[in-house]
N, C-alpha and C positions, 0 to 999 in steps of 0.2 A: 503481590501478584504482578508478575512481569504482560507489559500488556502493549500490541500495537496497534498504534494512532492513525485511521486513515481519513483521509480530506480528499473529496471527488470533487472535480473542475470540468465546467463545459467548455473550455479556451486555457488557455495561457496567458501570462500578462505581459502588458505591451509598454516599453520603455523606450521610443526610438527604434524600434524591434523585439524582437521576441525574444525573451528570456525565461530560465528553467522557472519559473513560478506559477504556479496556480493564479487566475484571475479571481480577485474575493467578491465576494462569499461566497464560500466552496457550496456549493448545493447540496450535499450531504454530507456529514461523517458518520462514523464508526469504530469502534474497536473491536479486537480480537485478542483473546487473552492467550499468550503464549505460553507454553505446557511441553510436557515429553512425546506427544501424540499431533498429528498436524493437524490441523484450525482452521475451517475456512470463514471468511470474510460472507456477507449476504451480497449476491450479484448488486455490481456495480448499475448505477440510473440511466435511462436510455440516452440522455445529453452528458453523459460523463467520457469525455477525452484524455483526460490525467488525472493521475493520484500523487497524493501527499503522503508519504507511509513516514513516521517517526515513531524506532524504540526506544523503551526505556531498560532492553538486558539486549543481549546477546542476540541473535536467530535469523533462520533461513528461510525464504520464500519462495513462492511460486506461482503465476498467474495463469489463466485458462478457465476455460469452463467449468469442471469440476477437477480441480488443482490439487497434487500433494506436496507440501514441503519434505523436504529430508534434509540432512547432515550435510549433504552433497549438492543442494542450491543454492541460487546467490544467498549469500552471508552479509548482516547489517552487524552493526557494532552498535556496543549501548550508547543510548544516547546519540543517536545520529539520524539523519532527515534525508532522504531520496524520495528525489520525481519520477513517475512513470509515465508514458503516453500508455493506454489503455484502450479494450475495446469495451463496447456500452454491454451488458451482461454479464461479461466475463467476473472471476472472485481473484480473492487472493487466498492463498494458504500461507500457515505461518507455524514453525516448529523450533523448539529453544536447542541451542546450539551453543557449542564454545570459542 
């Protein structure tokens, strides 16, 4: 089962300044098992400013309140890792893609 990985962060992490990474320990995760049908994620925690999304197939996402992925949104490749700045409630949707 093709499945995305998400990690909520209250901050960013700081190296000299700020760079794309989540400050650890993510204060939540979750997953979302990716399908032919869009997926949403359970609203993000009210101290969540970014997310950690990494899949493991193919798919396309979408953020918002109540979110639909399709064919036609941003597109991850397997196996790859993106940062999001987020708002505190908001989901993600998630639909498998080629």
């Amino acid at each position: 089962m093709a499945t995305l990985y998400i990690e909520e962060y209250a901050s960013s992490g700081f190296i000299g300044g700020p760079v794309p990474v989540g400050a650890q320990p993510a204060t939540t995760t979750q997953t979302v098992s990716i399908a032919a049908g869009s997926a949403q994620s359970s609203a993000f925690g009210p101290t969540t400013r970014m997310v950690r999304l990494h899949t493991d197939a193919i798919c396309s996402y979408r953020f918002g309140t109540n979110p639909t992925a399709s064919a036609t949104t941003a597109r991850m490749a397997a196996n790859t890792t993106e940062y999001h700045g987020v708002r505190a409630g908001d989901k993600v949707a998630v639909i498998t893609n080629t």
